[in-house]
N, C-alpha and C positions, 0 to 999 in steps of 0.2 A: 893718034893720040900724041904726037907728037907737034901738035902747035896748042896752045893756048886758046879759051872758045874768042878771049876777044883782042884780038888780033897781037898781042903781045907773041915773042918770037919762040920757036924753035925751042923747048925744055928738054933737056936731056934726061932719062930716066934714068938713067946712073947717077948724076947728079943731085938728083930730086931725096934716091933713095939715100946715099952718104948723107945728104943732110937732115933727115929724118932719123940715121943713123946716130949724128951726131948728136943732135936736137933728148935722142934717148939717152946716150951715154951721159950730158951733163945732166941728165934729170936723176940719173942713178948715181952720179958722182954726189949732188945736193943732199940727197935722200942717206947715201953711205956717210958725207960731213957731218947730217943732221943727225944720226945715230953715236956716230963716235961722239960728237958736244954732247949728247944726252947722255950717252955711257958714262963720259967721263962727269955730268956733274951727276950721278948717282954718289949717294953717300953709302959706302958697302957699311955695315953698323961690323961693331967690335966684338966678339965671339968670344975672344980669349978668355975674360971669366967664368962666361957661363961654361965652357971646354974643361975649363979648370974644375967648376965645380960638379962638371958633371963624371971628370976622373978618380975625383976623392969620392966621390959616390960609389962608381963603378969599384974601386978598389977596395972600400967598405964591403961591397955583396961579395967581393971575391975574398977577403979574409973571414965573413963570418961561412961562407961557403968550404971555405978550408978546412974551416974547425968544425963544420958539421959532418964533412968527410972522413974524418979521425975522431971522429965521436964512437964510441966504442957501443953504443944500442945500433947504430947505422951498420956496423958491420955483421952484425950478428946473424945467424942463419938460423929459417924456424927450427933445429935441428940443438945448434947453441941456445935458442931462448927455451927450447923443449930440457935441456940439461938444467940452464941455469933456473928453473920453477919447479926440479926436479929436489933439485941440489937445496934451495931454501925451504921445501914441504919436509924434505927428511931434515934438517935443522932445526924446522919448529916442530915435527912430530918430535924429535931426540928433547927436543925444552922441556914438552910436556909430558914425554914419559917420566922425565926427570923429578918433573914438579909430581906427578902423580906416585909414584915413588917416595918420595918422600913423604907425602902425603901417610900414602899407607904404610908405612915405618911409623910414624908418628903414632897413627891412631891404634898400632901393633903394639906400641909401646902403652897409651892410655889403655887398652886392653889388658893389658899385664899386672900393669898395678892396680884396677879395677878389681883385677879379680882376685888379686892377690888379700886386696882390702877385704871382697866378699870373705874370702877363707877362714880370714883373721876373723870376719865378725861371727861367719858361723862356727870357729873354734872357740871363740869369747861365749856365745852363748852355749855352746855343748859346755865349754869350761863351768859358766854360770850354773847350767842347770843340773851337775855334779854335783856343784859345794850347793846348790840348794838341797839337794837330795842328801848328800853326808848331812850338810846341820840337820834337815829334819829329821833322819835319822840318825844322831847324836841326841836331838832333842827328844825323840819319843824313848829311843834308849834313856835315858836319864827319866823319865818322868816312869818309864816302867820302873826303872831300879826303881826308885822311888816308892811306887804304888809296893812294890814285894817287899821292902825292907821294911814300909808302915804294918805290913801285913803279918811279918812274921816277928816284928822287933820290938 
């Protein structure tokens, strides 16, 4: 293999292959130029606002995340929300005993003078029905004297 088929001289295989060699490395050197030109005419686009605004964002969820941490229902244990619905039933049961209380003092009180009223009316009328009885019997007295004095006078 070392002559040529038409009659051209003697090729060295060593030679053949460097040049093959070579022949690859400029195709890679092209191909690495053609990439850097392409790289460099990329236009990388500008981030920084959208970065910006997506840090005022992120800092927004982390202060409303702050204050929902120190929110005082967040910390509570069923154990605190079992006192604190404890705490507000005896509050309003204490209201409404209160109001019912009062309540019945009120209506202790219209009791009182209610009956006080009845007393007076039924002493009015026992009163009444004395001085009817004294007049009539004033009046039959006086009509007896009468009849006996015509009788005897």
């Amino acid at each position: 293999m070392s002559e040529a088929s038409e009659g051209v001289g003697p090729v060295d295989e060593a030679a053949a292959a460097f040049e093959a060699l070579r022949q690859e490395i400029a195709l890679m050197r092209r191909a690495v130029a053609g990439l850097s030109a392409e790289h460099a005419s990329l236009e990388v686009p500008d981030y920084s606002q959208t970065l910006g605004q997506m840090g005022k964002a992120l800092n927004a969820i982390l202060r409303t995340n702050k204050d929902l941490a120190e929110a005082p229902a967040l910390r509570m244990t069923a154990q605190n929300w079992a006192e604190e619905i404890a705490a507000a039933s005896r509050t309003a049961r204490q209201a409404d005993r209160e109001a019912l209380d009062r309540a019945r003092s009120g209506f202790d009180e219209i009791t009182r003078v209610l009956t006080a009223s009845f007393v007076s009316a039924r002493t009015a009328d026992a009163q009444f029905n004395w001085v009817l009885g004294a007049g009539g019997g004033l009046v039959v007295g006086v009509l007896i004297g009468v009849v006996i004095a015509r009788m005897f006078g």
